[in-house]
mmCIF file as Biopython writes it, N, C-alpha, C and O atoms, coordinates in Angstrom:
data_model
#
loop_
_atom_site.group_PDB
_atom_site.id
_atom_site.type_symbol
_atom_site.label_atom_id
_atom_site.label_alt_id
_atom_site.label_comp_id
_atom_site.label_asym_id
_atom_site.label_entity_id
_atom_site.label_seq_id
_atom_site.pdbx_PDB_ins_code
_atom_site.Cartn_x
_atom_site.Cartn_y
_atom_site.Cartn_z
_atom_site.occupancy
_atom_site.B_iso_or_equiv
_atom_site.auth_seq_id
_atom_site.auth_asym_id
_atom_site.pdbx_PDB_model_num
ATOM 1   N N  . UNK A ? 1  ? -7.341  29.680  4.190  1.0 0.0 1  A 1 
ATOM 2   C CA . UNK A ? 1  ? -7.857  28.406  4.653  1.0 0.0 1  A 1 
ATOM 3   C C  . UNK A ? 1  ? -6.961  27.253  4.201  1.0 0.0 1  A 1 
ATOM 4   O O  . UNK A ? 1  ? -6.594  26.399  5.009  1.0 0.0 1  A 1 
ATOM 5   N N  . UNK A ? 2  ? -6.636  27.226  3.022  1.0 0.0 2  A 1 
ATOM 6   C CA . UNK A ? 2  ? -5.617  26.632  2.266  1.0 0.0 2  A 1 
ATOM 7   C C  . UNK A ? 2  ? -4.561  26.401  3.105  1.0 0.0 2  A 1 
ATOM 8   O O  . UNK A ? 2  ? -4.343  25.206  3.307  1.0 0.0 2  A 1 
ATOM 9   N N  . UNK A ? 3  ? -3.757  27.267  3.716  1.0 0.0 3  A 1 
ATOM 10  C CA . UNK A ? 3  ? -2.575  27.345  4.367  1.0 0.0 3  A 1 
ATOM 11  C C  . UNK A ? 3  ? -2.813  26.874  5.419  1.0 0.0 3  A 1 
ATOM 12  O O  . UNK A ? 3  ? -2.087  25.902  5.627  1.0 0.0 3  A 1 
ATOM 13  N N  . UNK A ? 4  ? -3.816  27.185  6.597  1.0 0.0 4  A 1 
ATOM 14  C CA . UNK A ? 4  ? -4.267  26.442  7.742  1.0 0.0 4  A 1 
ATOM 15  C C  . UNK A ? 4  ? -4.234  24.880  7.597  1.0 0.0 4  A 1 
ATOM 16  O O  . UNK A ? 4  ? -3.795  24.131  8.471  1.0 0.0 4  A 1 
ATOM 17  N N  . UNK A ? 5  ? -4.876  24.376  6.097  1.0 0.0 5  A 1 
ATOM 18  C CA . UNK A ? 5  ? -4.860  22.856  6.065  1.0 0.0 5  A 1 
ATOM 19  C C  . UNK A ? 5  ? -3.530  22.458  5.945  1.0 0.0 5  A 1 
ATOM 20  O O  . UNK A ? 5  ? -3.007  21.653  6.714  1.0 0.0 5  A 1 
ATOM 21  N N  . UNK A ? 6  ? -2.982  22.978  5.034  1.0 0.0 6  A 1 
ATOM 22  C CA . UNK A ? 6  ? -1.299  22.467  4.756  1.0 0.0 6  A 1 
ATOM 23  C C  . UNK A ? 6  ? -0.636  22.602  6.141  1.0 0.0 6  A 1 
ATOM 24  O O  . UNK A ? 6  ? 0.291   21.848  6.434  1.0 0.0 6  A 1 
ATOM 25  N N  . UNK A ? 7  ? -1.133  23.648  7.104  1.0 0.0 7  A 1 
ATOM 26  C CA . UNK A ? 7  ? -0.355  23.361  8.223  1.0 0.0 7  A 1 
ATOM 27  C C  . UNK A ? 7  ? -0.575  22.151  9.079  1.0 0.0 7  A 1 
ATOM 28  O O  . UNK A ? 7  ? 0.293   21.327  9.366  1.0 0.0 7  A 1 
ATOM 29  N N  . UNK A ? 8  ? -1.825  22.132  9.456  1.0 0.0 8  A 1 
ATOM 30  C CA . UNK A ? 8  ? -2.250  21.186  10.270 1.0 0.0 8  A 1 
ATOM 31  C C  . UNK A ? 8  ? -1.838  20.044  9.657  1.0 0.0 8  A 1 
ATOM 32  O O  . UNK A ? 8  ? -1.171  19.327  10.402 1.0 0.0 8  A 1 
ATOM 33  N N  . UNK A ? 9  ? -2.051  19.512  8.251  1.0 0.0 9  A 1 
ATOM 34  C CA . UNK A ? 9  ? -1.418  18.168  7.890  1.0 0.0 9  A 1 
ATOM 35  C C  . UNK A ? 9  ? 0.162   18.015  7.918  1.0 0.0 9  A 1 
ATOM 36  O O  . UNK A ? 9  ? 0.727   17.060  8.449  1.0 0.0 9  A 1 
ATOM 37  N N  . UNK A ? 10 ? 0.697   18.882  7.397  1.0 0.0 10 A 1 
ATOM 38  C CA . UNK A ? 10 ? 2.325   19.001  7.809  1.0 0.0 10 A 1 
ATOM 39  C C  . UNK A ? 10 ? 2.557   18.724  9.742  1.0 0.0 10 A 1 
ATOM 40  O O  . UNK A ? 10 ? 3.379   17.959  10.248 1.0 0.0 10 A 1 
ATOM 41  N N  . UNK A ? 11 ? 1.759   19.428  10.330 1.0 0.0 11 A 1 
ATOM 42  C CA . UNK A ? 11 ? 2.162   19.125  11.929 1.0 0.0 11 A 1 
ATOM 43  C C  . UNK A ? 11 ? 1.501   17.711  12.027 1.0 0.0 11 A 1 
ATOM 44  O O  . UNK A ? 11 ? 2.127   17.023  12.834 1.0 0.0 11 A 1 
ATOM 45  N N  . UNK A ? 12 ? 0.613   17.160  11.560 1.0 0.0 12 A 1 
ATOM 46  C CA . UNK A ? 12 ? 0.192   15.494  11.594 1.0 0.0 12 A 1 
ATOM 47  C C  . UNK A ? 12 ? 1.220   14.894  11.451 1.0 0.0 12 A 1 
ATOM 48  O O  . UNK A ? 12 ? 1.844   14.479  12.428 1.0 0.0 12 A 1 
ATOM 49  N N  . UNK A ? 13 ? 1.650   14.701  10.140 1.0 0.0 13 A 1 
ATOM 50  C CA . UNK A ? 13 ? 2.681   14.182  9.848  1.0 0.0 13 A 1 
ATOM 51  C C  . UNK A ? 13 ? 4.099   14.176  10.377 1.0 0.0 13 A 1 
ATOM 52  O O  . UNK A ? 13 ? 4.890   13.257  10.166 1.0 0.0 13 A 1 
ATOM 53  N N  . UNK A ? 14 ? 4.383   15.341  11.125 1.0 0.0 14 A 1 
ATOM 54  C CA . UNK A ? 14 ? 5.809   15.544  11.937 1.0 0.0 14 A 1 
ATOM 55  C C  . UNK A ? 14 ? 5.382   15.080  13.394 1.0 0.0 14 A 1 
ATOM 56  O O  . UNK A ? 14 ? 6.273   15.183  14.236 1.0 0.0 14 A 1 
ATOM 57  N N  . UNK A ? 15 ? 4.080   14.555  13.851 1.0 0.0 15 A 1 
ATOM 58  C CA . UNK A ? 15 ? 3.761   13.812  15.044 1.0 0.0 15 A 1 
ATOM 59  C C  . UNK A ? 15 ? 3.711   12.672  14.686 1.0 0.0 15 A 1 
ATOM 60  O O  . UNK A ? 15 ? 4.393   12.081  15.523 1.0 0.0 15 A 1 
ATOM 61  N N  . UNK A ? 16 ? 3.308   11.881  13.907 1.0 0.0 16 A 1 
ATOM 62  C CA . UNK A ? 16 ? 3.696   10.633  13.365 1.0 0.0 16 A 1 
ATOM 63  C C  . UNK A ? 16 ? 4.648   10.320  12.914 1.0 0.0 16 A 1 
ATOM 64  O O  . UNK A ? 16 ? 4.837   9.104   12.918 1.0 0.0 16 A 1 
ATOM 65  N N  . UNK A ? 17 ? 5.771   11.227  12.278 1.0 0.0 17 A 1 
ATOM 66  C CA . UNK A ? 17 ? 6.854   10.530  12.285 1.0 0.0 17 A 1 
ATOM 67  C C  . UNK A ? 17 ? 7.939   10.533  13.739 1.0 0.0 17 A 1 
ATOM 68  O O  . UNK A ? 17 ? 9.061   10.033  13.817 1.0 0.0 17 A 1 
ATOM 69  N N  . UNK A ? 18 ? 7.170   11.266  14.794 1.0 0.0 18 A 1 
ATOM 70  C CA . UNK A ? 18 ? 7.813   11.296  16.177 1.0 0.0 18 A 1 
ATOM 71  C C  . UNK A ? 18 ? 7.449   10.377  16.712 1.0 0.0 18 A 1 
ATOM 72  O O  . UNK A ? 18 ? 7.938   10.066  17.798 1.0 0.0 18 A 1 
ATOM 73  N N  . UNK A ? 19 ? 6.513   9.674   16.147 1.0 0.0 19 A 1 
ATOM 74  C CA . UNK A ? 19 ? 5.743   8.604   17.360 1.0 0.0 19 A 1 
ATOM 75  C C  . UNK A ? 19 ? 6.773   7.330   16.554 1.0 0.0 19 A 1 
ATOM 76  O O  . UNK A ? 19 ? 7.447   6.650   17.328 1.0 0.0 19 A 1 
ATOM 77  N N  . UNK A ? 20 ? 6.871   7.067   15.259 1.0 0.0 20 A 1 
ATOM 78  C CA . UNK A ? 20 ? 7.033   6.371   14.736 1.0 0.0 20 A 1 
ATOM 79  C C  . UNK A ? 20 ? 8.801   6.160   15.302 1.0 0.0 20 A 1 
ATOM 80  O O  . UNK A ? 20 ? 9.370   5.069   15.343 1.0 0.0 20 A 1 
ATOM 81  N N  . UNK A ? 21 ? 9.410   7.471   15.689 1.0 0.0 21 A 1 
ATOM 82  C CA . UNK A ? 21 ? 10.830  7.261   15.938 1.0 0.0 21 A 1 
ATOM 83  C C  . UNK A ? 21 ? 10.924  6.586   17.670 1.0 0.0 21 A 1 
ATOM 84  O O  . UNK A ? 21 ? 11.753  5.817   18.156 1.0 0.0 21 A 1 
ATOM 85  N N  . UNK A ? 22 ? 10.062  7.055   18.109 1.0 0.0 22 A 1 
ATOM 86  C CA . UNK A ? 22 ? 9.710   6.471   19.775 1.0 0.0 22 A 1 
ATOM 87  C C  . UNK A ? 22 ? 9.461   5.103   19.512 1.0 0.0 22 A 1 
ATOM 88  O O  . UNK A ? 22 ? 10.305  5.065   18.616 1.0 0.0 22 A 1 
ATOM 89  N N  . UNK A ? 23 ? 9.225   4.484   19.522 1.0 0.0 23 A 1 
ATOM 90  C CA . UNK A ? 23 ? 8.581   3.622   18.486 1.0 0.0 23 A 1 
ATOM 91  C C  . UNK A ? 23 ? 9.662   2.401   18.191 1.0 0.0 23 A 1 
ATOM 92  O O  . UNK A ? 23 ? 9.551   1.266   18.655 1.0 0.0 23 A 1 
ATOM 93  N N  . UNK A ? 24 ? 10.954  2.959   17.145 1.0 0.0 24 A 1 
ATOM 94  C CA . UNK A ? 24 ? 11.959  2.511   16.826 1.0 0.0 24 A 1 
ATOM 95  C C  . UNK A ? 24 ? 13.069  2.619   17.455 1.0 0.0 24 A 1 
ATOM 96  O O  . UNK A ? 24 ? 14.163  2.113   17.203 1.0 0.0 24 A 1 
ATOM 97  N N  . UNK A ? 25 ? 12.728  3.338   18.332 1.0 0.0 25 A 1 
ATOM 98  C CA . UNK A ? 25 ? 14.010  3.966   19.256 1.0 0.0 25 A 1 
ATOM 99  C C  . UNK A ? 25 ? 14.212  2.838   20.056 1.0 0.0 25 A 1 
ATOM 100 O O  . UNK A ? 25 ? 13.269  2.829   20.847 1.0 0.0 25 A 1 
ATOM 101 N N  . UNK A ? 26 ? 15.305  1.408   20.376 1.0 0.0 26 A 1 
ATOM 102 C CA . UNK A ? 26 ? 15.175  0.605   21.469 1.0 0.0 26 A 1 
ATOM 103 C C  . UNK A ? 26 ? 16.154  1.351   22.678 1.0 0.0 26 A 1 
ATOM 104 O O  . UNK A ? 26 ? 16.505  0.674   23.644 1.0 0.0 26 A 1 
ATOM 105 N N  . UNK A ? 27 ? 16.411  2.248   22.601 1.0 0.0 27 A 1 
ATOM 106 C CA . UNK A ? 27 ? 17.082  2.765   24.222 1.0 0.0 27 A 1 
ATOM 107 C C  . UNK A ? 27 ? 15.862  3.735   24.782 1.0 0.0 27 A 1 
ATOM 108 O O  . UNK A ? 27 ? 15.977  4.144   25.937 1.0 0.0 27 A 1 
ATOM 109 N N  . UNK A ? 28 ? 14.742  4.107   24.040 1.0 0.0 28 A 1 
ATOM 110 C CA . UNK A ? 28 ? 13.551  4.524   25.082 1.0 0.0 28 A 1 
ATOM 111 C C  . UNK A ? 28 ? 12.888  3.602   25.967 1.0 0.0 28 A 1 
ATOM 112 O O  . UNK A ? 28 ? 12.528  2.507   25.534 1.0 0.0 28 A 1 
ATOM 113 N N  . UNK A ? 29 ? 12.710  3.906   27.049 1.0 0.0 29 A 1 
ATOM 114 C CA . UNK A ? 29 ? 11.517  3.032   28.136 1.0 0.0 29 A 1 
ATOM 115 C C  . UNK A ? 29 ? 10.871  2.313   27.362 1.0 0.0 29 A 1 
ATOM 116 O O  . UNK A ? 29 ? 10.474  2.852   26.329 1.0 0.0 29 A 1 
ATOM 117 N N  . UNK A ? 30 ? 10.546  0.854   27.596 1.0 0.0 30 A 1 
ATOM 118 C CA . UNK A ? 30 ? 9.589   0.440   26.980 1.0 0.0 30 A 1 
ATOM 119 C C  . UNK A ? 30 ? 8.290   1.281   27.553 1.0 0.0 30 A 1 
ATOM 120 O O  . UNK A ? 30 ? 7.728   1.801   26.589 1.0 0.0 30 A 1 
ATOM 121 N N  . UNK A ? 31 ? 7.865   1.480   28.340 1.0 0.0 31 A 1 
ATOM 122 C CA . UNK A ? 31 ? 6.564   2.792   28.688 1.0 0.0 31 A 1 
ATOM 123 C C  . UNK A ? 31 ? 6.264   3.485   27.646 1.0 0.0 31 A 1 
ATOM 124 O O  . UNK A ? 31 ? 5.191   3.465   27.044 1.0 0.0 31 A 1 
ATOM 125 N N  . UNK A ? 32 ? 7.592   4.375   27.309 1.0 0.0 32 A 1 
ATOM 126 C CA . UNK A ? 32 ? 7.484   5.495   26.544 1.0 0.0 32 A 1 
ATOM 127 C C  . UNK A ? 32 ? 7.006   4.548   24.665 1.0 0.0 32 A 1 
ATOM 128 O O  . UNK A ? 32 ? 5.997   4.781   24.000 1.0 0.0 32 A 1 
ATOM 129 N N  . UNK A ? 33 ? 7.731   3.905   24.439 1.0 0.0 33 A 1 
ATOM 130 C CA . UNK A ? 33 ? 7.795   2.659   22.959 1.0 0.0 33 A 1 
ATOM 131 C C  . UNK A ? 33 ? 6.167   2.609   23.157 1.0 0.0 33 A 1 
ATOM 132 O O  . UNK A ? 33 ? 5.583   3.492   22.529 1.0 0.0 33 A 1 
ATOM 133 N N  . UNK A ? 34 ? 5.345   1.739   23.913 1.0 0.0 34 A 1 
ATOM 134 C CA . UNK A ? 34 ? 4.200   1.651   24.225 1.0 0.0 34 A 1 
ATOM 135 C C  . UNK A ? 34 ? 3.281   2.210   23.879 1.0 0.0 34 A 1 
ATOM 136 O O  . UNK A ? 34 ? 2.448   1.907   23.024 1.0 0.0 34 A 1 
ATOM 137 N N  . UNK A ? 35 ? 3.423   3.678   24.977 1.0 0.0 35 A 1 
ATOM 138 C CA . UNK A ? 35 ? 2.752   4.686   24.631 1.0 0.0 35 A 1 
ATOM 139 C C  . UNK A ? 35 ? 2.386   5.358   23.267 1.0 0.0 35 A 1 
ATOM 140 O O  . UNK A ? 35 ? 1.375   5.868   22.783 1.0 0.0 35 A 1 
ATOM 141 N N  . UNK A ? 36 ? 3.840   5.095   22.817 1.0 0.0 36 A 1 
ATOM 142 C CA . UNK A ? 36 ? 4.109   6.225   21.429 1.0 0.0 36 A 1 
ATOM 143 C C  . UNK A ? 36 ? 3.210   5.294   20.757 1.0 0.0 36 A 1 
ATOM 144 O O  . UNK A ? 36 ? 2.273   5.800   20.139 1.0 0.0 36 A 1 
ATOM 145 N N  . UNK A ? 37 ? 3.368   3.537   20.766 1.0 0.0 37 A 1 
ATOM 146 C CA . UNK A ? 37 ? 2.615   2.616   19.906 1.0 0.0 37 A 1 
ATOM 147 C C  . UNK A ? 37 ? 0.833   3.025   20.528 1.0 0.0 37 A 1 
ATOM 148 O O  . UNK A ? 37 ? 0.142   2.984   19.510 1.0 0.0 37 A 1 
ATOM 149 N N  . UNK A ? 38 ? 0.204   3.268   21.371 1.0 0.0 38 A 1 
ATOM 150 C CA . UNK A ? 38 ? -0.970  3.239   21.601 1.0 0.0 38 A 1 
ATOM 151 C C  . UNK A ? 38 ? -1.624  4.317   20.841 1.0 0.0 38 A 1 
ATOM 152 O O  . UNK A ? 38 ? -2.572  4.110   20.084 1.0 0.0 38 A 1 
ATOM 153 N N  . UNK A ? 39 ? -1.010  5.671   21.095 1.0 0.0 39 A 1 
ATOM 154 C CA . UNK A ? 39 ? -0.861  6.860   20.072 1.0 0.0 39 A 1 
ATOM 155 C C  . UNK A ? 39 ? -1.281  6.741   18.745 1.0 0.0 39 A 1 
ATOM 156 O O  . UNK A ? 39 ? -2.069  7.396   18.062 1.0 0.0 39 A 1 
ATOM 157 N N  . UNK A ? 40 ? -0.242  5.280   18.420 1.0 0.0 40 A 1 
ATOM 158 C CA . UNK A ? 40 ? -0.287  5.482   16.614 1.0 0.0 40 A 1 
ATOM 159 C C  . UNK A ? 40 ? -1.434  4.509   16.433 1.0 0.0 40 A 1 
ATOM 160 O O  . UNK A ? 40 ? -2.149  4.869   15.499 1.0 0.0 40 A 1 
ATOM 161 N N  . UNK A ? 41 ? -1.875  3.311   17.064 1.0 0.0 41 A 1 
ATOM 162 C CA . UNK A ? 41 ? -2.988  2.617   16.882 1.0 0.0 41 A 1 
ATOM 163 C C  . UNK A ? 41 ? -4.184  3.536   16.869 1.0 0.0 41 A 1 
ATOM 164 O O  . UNK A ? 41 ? -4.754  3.673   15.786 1.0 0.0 41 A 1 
ATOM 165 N N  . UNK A ? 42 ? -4.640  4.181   17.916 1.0 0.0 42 A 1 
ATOM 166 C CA . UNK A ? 42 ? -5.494  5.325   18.457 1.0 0.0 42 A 1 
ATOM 167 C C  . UNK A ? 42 ? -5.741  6.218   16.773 1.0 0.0 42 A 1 
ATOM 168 O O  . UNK A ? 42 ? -6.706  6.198   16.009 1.0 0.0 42 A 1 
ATOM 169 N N  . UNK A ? 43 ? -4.642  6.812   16.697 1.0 0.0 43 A 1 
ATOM 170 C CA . UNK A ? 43 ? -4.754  7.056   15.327 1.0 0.0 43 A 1 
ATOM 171 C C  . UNK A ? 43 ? -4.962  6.775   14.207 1.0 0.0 43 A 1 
ATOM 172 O O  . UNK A ? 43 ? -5.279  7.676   13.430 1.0 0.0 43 A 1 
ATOM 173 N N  . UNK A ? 44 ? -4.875  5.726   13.856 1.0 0.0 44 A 1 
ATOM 174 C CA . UNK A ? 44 ? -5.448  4.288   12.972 1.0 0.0 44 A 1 
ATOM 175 C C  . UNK A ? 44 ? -6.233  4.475   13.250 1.0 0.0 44 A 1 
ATOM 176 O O  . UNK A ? 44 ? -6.680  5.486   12.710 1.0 0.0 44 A 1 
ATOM 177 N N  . UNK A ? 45 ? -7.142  3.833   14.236 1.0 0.0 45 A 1 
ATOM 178 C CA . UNK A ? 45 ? -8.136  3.612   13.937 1.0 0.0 45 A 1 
ATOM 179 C C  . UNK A ? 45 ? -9.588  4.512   13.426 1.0 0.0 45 A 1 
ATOM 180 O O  . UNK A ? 45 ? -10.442 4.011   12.694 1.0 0.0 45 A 1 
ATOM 181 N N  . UNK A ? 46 ? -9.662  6.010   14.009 1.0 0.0 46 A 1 
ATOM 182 C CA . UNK A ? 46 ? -9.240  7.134   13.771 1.0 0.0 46 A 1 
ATOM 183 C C  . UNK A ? 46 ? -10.008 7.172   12.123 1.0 0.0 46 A 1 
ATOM 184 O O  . UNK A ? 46 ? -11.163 7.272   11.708 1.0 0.0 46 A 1 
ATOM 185 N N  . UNK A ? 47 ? -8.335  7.002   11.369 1.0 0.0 47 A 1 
ATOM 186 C CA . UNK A ? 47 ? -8.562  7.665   9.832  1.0 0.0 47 A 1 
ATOM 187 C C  . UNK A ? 47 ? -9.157  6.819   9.461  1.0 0.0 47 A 1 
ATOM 188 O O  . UNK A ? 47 ? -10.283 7.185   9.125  1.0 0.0 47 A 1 
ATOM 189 N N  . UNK A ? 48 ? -8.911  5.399   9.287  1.0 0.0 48 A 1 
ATOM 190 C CA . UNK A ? 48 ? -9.699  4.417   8.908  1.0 0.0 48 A 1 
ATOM 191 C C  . UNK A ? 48 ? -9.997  3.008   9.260  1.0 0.0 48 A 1 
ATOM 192 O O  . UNK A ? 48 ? -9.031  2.305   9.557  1.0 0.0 48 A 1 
ATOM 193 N N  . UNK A ? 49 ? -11.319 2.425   9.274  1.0 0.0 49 A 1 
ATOM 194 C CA . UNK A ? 49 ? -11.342 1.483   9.968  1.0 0.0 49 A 1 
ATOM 195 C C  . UNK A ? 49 ? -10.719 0.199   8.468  1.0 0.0 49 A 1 
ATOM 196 O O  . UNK A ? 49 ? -10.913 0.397   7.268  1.0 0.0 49 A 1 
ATOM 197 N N  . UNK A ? 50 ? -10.022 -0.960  9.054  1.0 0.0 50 A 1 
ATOM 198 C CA . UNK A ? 50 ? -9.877  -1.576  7.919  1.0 0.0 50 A 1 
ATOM 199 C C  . UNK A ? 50 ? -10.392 -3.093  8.555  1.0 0.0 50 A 1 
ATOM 200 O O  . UNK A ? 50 ? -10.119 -3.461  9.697  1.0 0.0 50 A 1 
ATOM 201 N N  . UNK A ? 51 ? -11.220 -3.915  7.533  1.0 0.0 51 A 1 
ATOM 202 C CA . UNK A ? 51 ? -11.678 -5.110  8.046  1.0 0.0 51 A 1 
ATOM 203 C C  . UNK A ? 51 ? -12.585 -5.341  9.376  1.0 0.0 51 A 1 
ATOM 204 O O  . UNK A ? 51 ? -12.437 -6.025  10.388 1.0 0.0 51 A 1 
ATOM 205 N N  . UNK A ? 52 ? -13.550 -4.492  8.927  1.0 0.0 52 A 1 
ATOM 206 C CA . UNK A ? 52 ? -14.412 -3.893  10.184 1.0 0.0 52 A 1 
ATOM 207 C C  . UNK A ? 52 ? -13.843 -3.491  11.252 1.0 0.0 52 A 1 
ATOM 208 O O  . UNK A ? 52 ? -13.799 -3.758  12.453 1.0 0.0 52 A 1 
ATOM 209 N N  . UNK A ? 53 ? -13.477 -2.877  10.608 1.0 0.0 53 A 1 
ATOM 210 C CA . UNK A ? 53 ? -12.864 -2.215  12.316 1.0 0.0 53 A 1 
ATOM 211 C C  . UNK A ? 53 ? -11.644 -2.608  13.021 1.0 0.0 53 A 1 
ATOM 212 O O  . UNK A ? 53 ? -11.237 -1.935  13.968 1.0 0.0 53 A 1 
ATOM 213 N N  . UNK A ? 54 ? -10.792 -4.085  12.451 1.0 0.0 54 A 1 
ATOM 214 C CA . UNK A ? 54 ? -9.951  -4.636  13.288 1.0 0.0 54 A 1 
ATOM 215 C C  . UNK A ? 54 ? -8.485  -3.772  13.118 1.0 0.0 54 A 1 
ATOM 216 O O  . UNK A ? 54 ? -8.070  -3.096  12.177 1.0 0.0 54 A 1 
ATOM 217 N N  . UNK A ? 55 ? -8.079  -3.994  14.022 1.0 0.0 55 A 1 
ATOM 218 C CA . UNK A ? 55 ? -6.211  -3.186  13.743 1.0 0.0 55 A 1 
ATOM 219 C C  . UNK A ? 55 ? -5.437  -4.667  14.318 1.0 0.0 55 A 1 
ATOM 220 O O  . UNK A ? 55 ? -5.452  -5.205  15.425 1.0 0.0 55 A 1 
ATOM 221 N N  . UNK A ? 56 ? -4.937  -4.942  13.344 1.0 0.0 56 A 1 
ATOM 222 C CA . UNK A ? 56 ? -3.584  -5.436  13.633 1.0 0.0 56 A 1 
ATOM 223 C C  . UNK A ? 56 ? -2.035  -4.642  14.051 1.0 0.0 56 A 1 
ATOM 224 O O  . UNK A ? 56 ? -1.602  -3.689  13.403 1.0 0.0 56 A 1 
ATOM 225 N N  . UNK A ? 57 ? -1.416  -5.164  15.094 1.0 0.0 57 A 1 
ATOM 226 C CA . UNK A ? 57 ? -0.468  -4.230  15.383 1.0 0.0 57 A 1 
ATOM 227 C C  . UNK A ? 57 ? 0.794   -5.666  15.955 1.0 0.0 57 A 1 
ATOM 228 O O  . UNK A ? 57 ? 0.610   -6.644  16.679 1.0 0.0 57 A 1 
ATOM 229 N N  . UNK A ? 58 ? 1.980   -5.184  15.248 1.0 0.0 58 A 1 
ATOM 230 C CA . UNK A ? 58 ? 2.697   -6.279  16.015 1.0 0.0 58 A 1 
ATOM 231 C C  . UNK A ? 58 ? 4.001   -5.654  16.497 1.0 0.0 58 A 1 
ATOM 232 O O  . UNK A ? 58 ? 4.864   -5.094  15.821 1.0 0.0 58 A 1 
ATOM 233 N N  . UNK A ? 59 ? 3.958   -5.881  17.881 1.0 0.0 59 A 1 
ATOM 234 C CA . UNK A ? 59 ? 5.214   -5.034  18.472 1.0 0.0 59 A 1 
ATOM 235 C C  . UNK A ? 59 ? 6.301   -6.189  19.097 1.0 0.0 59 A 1 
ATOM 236 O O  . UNK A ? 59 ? 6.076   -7.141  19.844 1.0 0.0 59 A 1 
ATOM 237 N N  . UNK A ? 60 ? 7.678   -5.674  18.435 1.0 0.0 60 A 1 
ATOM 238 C CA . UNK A ? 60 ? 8.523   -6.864  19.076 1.0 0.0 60 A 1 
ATOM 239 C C  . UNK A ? 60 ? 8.956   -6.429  20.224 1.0 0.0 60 A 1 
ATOM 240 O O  . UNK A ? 60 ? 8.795   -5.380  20.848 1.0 0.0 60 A 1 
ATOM 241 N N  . UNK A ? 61 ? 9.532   -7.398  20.407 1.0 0.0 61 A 1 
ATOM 242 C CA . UNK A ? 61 ? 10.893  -6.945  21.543 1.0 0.0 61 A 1 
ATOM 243 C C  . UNK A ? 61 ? 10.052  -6.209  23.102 1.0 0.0 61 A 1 
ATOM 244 O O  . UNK A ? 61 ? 10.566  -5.611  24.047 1.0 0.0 61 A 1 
ATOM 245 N N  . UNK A ? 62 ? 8.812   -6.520  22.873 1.0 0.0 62 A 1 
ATOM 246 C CA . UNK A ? 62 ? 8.470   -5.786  24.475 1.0 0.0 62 A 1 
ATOM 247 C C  . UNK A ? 62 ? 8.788   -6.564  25.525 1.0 0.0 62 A 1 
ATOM 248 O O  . UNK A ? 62 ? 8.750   -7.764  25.250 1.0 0.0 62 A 1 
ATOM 249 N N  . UNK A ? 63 ? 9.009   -6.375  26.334 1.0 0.0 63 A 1 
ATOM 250 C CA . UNK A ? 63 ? 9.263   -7.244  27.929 1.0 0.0 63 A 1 
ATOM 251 C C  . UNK A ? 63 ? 7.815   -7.981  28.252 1.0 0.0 63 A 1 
ATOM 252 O O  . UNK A ? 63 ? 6.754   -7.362  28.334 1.0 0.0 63 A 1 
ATOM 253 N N  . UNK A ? 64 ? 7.949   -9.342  28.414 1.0 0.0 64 A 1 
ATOM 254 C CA . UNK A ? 64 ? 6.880   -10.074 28.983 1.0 0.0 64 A 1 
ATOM 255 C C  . UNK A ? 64 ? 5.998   -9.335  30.130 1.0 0.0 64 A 1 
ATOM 256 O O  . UNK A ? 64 ? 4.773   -9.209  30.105 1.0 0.0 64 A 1 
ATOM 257 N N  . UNK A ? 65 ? 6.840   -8.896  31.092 1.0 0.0 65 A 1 
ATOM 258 C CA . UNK A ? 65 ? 5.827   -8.263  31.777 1.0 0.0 65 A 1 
ATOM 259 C C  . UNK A ? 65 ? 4.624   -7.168  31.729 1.0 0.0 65 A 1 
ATOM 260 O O  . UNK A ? 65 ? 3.766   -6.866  32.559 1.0 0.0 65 A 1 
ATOM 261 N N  . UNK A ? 66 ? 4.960   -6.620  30.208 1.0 0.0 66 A 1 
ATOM 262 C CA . UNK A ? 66 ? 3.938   -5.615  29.945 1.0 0.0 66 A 1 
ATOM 263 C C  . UNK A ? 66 ? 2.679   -6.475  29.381 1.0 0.0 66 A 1 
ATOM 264 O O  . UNK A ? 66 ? 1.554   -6.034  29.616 1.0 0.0 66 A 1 
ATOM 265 N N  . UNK A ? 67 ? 2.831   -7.789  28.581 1.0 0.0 67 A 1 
ATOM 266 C CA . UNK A ? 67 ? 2.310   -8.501  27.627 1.0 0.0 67 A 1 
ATOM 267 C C  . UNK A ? 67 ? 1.075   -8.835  28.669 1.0 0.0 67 A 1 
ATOM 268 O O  . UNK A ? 67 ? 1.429   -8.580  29.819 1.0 0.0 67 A 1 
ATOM 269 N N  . UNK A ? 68 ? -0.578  -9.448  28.571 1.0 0.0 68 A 1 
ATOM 270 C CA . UNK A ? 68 ? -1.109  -9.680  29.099 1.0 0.0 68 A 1 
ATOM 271 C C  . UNK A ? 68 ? -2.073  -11.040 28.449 1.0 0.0 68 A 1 
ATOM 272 O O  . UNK A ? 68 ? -2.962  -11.547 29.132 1.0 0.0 68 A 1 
#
């Protein structure tokens, strides 16, 4: 059972640090940057809520046209 947990948290962690490289990556789609960012919020909010519930998230460099 032990080993099952260490796996599953080891594969958490190697998806978050993939999202996190999508993420940082500026020659990916902004789509793909986005996505990977909705992912990691989604996930936040998730493990824990902080300040009732709010997530702050600040993404640079996106193209106005995605912004709403």
């Amino acid at each position: 059972m032990k080993k099952l947990e260490r796996m599953t948290k080891q594969g958490a962690q190697a998806g978050l640090e993939c999202l996190l490289a999508i993420c940082r990556d500026e020659e990916q789609k902004a789509a793909d940057r986005i996505s990977a960012a909705k992912a990691l919020i989604d996930y936040g909010r998730k493990a824990e809520a902080v300040d009732e519930g709010a997530v702050r998230v600040v993404l640079e460099g996106v193209p106005k046209e995605y912004l709403v």
